[in-house]
Biopython code that builds the backbone (N, CA, C, O; Angstrom):
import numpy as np
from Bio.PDB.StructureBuilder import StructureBuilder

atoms = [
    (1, "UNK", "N", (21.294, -24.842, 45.929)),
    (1, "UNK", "CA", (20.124, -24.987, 45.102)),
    (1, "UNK", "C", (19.943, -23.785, 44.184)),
    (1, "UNK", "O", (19.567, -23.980, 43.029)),
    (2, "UNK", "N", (20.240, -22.292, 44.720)),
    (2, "UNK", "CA", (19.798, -21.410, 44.228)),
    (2, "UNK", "C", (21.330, -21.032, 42.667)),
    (2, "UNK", "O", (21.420, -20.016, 41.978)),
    (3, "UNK", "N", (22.113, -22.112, 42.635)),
    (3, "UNK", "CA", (23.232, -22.127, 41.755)),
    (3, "UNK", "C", (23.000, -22.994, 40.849)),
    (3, "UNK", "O", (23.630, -22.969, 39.792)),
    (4, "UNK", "N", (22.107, -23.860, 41.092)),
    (4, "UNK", "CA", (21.630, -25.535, 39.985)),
    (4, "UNK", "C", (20.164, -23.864, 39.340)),
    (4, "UNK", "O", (19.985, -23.032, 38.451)),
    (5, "UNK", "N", (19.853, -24.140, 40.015)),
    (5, "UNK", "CA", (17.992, -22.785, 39.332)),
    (5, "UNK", "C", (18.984, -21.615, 38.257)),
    (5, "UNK", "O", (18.678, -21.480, 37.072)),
    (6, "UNK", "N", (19.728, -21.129, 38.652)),
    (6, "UNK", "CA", (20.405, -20.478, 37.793)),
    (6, "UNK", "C", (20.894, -20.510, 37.084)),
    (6, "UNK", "O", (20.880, -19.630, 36.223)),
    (7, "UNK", "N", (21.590, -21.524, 37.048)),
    (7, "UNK", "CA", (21.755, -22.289, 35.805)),
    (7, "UNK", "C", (21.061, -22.929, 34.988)),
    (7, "UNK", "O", (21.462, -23.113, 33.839)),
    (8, "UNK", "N", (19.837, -23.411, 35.447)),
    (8, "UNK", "CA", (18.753, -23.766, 34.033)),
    (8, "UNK", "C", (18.487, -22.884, 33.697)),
    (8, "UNK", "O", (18.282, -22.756, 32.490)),
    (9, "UNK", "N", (18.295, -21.420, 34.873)),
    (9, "UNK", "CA", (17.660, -20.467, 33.860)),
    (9, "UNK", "C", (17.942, -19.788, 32.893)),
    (9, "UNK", "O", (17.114, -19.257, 32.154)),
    (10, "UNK", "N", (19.426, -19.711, 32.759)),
    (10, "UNK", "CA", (20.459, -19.212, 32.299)),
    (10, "UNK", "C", (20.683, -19.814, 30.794)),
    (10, "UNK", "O", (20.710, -19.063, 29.819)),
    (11, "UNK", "N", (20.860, -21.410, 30.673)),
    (11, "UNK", "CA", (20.313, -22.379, 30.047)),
    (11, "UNK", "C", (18.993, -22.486, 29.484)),
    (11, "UNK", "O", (19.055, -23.214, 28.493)),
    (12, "UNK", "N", (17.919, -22.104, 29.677)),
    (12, "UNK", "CA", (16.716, -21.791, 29.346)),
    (12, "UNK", "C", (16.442, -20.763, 28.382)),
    (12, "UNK", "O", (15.634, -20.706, 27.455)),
    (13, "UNK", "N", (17.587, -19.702, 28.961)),
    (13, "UNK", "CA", (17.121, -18.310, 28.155)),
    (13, "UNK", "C", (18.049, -18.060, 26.849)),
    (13, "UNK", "O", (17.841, -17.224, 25.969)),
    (14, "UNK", "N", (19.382, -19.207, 26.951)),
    (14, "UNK", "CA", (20.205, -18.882, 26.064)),
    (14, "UNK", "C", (19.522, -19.512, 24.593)),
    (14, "UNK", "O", (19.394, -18.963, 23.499)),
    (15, "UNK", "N", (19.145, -20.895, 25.050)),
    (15, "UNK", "CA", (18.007, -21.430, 24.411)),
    (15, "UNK", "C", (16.905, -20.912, 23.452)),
    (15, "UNK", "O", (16.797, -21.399, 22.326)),
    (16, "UNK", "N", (15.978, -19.796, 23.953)),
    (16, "UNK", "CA", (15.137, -19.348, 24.075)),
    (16, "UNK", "C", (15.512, -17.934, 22.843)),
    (16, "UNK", "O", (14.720, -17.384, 22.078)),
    (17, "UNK", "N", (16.971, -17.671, 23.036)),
    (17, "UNK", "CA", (17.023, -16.346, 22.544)),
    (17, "UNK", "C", (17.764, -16.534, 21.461)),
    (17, "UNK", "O", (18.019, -15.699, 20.593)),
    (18, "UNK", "N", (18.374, -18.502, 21.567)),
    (18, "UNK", "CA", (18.808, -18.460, 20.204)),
    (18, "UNK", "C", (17.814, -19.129, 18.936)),
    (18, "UNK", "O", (18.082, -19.033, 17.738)),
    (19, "UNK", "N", (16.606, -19.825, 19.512)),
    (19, "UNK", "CA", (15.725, -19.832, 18.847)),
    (19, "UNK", "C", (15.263, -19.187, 17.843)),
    (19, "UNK", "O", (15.133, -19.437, 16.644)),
    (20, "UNK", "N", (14.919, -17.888, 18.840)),
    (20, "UNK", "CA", (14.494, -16.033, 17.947)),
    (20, "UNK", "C", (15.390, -15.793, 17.757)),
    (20, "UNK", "O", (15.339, -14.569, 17.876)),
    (21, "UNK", "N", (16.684, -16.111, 17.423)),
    (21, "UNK", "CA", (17.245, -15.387, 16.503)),
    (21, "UNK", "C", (17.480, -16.196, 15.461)),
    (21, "UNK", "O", (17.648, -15.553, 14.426)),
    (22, "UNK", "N", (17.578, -17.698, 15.295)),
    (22, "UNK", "CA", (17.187, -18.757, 14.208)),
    (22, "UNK", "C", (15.697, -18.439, 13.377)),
    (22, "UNK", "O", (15.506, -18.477, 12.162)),
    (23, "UNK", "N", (14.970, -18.196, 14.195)),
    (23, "UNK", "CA", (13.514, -17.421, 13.343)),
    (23, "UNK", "C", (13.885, -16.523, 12.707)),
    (23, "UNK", "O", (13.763, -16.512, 11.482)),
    (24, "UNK", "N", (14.583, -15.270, 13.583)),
    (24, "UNK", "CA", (15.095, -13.769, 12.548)),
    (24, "UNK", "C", (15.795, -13.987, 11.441)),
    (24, "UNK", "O", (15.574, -13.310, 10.437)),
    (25, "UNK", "N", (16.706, -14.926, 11.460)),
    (25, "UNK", "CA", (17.790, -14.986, 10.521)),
    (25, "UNK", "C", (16.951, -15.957, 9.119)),
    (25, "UNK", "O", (17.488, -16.165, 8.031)),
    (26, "UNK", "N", (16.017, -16.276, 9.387)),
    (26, "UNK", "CA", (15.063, -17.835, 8.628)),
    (26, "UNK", "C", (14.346, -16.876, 7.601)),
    (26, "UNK", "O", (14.311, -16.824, 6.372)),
    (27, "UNK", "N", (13.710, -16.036, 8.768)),
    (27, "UNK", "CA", (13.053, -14.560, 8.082)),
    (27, "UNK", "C", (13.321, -13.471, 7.249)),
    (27, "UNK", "O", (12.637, -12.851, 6.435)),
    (28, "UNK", "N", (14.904, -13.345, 7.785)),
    (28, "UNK", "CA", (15.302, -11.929, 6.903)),
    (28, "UNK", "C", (15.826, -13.181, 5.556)),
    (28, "UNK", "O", (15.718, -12.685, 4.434)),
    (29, "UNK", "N", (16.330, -14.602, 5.560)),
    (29, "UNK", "CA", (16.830, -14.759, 4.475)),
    (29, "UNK", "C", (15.868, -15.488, 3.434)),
    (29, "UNK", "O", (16.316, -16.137, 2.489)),
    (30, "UNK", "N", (14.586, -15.336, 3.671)),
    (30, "UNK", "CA", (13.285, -15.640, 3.242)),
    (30, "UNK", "C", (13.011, -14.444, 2.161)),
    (30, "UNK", "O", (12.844, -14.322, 0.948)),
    (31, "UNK", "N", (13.064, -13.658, 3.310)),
    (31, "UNK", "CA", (12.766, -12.025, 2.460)),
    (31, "UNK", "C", (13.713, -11.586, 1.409)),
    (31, "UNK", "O", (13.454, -11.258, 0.251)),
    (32, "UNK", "N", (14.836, -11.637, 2.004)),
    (32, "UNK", "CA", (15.726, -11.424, 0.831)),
    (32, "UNK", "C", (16.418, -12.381, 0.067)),
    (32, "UNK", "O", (17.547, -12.175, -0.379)),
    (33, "UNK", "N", (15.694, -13.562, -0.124)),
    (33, "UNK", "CA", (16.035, -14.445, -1.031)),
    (33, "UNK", "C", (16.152, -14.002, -2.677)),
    (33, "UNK", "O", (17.000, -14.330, -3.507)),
    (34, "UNK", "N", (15.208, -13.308, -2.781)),
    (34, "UNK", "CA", (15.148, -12.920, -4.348)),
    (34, "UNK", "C", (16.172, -12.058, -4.280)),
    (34, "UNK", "O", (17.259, -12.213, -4.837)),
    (35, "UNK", "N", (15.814, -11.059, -3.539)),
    (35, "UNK", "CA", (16.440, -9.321, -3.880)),
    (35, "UNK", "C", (17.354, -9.154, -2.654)),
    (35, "UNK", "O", (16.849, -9.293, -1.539)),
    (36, "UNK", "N", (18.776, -8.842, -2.787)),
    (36, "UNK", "CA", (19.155, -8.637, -1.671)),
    (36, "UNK", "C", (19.591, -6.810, -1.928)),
    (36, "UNK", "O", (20.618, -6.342, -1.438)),
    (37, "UNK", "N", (19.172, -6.450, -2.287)),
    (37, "UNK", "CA", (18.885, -4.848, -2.710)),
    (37, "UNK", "C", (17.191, -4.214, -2.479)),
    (37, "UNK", "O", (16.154, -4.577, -3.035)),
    (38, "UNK", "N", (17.429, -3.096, -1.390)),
    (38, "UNK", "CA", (16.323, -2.798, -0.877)),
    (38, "UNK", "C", (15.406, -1.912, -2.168)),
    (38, "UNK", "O", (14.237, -1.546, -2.295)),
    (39, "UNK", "N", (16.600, -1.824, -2.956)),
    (39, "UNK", "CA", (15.755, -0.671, -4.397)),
    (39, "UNK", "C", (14.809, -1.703, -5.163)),
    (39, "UNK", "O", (13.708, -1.392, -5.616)),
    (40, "UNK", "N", (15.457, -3.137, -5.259)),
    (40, "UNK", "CA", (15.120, -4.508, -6.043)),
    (40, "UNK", "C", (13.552, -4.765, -5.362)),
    (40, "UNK", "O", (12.643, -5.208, -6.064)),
    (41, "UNK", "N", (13.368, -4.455, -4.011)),
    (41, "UNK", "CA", (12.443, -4.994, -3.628)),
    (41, "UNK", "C", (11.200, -3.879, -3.654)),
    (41, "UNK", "O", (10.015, -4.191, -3.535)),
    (42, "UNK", "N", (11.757, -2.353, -3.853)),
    (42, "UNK", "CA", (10.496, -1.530, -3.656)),
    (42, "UNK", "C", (10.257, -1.760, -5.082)),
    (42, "UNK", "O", (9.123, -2.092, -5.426)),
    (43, "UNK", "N", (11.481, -1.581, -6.236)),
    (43, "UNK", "CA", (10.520, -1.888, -7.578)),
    (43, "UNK", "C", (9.471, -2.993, -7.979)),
    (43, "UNK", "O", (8.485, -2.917, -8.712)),
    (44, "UNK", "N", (10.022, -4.087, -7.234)),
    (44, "UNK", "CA", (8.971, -5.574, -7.808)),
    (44, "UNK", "C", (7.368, -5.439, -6.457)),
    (44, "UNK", "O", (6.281, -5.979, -6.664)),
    (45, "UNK", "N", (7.675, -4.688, -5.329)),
    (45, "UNK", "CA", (6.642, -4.165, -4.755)),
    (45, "UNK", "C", (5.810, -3.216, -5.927)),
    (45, "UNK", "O", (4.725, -3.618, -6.345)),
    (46, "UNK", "N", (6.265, -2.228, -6.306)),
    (46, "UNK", "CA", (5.447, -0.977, -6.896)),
    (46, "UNK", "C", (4.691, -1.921, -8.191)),
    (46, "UNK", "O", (3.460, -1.921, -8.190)),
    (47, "UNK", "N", (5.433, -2.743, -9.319)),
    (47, "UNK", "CA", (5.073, -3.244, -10.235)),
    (47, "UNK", "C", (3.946, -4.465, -9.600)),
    (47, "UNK", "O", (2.927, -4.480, -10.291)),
    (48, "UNK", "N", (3.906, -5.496, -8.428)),
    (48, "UNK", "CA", (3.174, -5.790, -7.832)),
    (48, "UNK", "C", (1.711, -5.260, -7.675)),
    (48, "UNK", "O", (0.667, -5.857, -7.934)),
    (49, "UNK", "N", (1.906, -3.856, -7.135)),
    (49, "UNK", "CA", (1.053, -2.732, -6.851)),
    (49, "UNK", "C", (0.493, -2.708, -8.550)),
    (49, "UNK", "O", (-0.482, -3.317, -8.990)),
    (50, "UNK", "N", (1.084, -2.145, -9.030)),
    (50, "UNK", "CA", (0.527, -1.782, -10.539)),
    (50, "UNK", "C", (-0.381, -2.739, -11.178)),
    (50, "UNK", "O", (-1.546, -2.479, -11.478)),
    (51, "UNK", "N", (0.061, -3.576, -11.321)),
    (51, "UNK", "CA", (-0.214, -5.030, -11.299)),
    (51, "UNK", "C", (-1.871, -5.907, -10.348)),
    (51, "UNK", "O", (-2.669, -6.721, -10.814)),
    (52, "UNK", "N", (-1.842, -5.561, -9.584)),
    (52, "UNK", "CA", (-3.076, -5.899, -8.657)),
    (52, "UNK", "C", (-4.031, -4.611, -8.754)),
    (52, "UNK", "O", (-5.184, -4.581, -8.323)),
    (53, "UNK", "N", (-3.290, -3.430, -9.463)),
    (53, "UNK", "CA", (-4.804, -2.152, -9.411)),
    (53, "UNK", "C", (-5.697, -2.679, -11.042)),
    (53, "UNK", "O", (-6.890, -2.762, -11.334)),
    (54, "UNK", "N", (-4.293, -2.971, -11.882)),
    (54, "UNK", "CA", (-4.679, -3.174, -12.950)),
    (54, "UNK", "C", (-5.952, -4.753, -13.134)),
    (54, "UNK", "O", (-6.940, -4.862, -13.860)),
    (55, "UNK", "N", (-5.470, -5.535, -12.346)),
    (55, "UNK", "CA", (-6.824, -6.248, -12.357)),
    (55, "UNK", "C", (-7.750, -6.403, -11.458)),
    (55, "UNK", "O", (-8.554, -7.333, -11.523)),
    (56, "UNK", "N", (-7.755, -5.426, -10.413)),
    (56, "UNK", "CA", (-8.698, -5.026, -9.678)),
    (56, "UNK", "C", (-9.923, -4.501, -11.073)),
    (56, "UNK", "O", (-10.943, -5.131, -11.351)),
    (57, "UNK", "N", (-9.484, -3.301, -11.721)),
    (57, "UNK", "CA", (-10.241, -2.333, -12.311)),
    (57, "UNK", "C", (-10.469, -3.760, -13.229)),
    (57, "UNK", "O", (-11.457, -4.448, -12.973)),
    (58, "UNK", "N", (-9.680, -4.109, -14.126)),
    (58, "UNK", "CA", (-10.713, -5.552, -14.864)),
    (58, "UNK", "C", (-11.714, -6.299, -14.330)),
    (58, "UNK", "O", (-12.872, -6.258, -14.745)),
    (59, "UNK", "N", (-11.311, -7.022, -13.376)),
    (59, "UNK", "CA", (-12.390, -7.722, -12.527)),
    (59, "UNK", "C", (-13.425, -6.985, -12.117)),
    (59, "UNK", "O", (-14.499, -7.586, -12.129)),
    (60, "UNK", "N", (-13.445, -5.956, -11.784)),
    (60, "UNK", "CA", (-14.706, -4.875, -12.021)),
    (60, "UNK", "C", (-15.232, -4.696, -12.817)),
    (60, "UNK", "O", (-16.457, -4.799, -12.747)),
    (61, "UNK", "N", (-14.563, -4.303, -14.097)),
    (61, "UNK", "CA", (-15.387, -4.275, -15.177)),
    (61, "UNK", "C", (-16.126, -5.445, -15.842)),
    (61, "UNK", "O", (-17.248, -5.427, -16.348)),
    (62, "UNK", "N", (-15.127, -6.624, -15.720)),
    (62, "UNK", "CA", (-16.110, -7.800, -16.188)),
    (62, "UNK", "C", (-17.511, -8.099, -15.041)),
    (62, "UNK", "O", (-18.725, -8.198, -15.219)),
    (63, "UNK", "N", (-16.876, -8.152, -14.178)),
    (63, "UNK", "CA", (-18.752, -8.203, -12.955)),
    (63, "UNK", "C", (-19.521, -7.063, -13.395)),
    (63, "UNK", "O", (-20.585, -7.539, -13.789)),
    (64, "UNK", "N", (-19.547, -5.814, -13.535)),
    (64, "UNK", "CA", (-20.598, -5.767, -14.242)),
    (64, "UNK", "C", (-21.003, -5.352, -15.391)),
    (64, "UNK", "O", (-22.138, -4.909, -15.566)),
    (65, "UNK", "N", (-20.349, -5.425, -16.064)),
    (65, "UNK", "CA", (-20.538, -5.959, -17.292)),
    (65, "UNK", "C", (-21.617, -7.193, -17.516)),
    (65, "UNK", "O", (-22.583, -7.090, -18.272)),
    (66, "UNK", "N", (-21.305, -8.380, -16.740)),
    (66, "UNK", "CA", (-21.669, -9.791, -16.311)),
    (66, "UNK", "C", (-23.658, -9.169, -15.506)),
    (66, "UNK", "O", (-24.779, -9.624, -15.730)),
    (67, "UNK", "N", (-23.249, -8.181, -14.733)),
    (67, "UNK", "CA", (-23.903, -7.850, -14.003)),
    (67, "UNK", "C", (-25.138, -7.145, -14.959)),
    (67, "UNK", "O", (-26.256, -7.632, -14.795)),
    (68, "UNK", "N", (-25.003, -6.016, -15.960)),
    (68, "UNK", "CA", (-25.585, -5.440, -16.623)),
    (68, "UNK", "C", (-26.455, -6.944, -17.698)),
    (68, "UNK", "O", (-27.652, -7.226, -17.729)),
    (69, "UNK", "N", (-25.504, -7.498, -18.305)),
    (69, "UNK", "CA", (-26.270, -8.483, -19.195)),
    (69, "UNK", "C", (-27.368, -9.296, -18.497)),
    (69, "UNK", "O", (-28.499, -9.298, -18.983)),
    (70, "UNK", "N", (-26.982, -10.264, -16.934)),
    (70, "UNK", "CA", (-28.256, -10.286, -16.471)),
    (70, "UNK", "C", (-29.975, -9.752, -16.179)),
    (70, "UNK", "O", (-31.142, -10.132, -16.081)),
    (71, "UNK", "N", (-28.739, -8.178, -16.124)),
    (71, "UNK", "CA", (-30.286, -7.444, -16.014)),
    (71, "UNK", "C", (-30.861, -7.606, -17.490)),
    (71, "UNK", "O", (-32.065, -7.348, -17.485)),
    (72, "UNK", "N", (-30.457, -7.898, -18.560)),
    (72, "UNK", "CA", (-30.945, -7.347, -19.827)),
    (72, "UNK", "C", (-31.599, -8.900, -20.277)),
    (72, "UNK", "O", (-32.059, -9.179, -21.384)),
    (73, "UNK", "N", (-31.503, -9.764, -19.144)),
    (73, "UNK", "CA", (-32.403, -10.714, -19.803)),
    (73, "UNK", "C", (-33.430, -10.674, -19.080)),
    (73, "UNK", "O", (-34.321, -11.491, -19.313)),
    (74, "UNK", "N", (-33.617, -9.527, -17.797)),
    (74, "UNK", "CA", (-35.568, -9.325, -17.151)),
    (74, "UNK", "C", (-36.084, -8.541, -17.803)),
    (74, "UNK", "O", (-37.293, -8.369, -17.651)),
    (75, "UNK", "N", (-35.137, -7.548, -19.061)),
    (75, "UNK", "CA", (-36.357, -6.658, -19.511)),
    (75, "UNK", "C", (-37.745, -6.744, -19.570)),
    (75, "UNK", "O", (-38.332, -5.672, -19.421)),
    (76, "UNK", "N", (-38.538, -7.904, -19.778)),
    (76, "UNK", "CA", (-39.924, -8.469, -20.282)),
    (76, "UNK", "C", (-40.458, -8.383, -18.731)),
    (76, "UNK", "O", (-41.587, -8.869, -18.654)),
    (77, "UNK", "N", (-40.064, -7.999, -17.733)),
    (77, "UNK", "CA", (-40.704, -8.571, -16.133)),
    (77, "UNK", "C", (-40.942, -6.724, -16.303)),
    (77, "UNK", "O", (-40.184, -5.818, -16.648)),
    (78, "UNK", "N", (-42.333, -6.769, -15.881)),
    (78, "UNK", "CA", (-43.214, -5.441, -15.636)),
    (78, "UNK", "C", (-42.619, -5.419, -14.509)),
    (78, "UNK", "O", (-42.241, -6.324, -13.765)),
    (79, "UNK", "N", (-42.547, -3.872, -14.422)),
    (79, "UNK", "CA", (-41.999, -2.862, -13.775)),
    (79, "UNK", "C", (-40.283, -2.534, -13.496)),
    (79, "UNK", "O", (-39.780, -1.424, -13.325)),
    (80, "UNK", "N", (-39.618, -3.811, -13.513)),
    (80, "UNK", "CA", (-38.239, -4.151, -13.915)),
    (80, "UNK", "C", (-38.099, -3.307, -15.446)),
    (80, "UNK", "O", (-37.544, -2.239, -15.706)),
    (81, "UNK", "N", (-38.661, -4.030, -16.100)),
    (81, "UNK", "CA", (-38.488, -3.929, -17.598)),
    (81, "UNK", "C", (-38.011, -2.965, -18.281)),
    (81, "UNK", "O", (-37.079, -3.181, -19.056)),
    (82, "UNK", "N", (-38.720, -1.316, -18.084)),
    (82, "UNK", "CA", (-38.871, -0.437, -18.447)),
    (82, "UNK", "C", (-37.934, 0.118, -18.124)),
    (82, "UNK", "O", (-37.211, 0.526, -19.033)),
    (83, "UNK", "N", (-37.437, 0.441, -16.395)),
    (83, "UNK", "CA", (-36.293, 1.078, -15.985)),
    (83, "UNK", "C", (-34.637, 0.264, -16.895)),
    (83, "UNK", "O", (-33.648, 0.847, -17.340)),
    (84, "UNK", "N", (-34.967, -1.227, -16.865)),
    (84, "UNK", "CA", (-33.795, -1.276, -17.584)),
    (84, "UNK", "C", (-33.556, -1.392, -18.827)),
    (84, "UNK", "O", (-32.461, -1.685, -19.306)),
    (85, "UNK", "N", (-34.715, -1.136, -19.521)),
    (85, "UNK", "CA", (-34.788, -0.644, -20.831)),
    (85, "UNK", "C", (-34.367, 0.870, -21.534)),
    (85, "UNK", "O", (-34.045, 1.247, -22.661)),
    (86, "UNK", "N", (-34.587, 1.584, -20.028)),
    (86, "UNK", "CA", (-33.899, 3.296, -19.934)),
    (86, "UNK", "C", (-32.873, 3.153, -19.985)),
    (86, "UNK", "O", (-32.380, 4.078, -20.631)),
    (87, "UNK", "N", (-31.787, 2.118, -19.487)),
    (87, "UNK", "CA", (-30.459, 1.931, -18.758)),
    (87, "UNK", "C", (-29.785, 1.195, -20.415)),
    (87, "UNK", "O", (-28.640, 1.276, -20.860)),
    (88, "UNK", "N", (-30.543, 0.767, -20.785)),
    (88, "UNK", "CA", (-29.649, 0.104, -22.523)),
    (88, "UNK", "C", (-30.238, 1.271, -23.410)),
    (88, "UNK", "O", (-29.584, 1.881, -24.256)),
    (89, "UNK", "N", (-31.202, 1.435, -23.182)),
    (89, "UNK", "CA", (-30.827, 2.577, -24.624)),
    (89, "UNK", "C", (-30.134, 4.285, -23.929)),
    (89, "UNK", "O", (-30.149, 5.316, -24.603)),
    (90, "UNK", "N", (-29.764, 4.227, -22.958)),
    (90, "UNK", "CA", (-28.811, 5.335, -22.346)),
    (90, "UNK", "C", (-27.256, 5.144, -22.476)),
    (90, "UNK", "O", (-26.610, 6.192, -22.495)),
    (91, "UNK", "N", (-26.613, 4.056, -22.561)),
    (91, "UNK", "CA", (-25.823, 2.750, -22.974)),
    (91, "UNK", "C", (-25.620, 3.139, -24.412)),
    (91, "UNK", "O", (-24.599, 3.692, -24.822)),
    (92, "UNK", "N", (-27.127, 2.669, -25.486)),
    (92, "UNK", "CA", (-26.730, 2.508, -26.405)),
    (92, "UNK", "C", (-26.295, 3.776, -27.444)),
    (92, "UNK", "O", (-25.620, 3.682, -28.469)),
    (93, "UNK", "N", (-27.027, 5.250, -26.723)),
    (93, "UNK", "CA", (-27.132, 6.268, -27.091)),
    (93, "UNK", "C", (-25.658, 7.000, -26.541)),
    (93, "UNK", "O", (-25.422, 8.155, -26.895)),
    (94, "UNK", "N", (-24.766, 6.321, -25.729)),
    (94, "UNK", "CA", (-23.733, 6.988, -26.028)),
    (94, "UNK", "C", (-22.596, 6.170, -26.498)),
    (94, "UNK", "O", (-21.472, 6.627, -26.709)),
    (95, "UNK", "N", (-22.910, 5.057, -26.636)),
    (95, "UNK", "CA", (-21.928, 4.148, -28.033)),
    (95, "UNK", "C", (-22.142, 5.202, -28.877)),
    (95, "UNK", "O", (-21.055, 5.705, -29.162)),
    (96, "UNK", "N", (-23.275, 5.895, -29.530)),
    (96, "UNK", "CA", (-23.456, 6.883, -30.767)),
    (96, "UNK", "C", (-22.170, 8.345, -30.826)),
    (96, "UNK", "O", (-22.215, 9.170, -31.738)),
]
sb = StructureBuilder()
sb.init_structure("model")
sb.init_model(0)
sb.init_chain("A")
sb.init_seg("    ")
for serial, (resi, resn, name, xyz) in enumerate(atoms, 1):
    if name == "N":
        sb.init_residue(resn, " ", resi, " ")
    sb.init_atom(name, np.array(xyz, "f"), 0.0, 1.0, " ", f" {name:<3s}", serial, name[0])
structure = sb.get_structure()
């Protein structure tokens, strides 16, 4: 009995380990489908990088931007009004 158990297990694990290595091999040729040069992949990483700061800082600037014009349509609401009436002509005084 203890020669039939050993053998499934044996069978089980060969199984088991050629699986993960059908995953590893699925994986690394996933990854290096484009680039099979590790220099290929830090450059299109870094330009990636460059790339996602550069419209990070846009998308910032348009929200508020977006953000500022809302405020500039409560000017007329007392006590609002005034402070963001400081905030456009502080704005407009250094367009000058």
């Amino acid at each position: 009995m203890t020669g039939k158990n050993g053998i499934k297990k044996a069978k089980s694990k060969l199984e088991t380990d050629n699986e993960r290595s059908a995953r590893h091999d699925l994986l690394e040729d996933l990854f290096y489908d484009l680039h099979k040069n590790r220099v290929q992949v830090y450059k299109m990483n870094f330009i990636r990088g460059v790339f996602f700061g550069l419209g990070s800082i846009l998308g910032g600037t348009i929200i508020i931007a977006l953000f500022a014009w809302i405020l500039s349509l409560f000017v007329d609401l007392p006590g609002v009004g005034s402070s963001i009436e400081q905030v456009q002509q502080s704005i407009q005084n250094n367009k000058k």
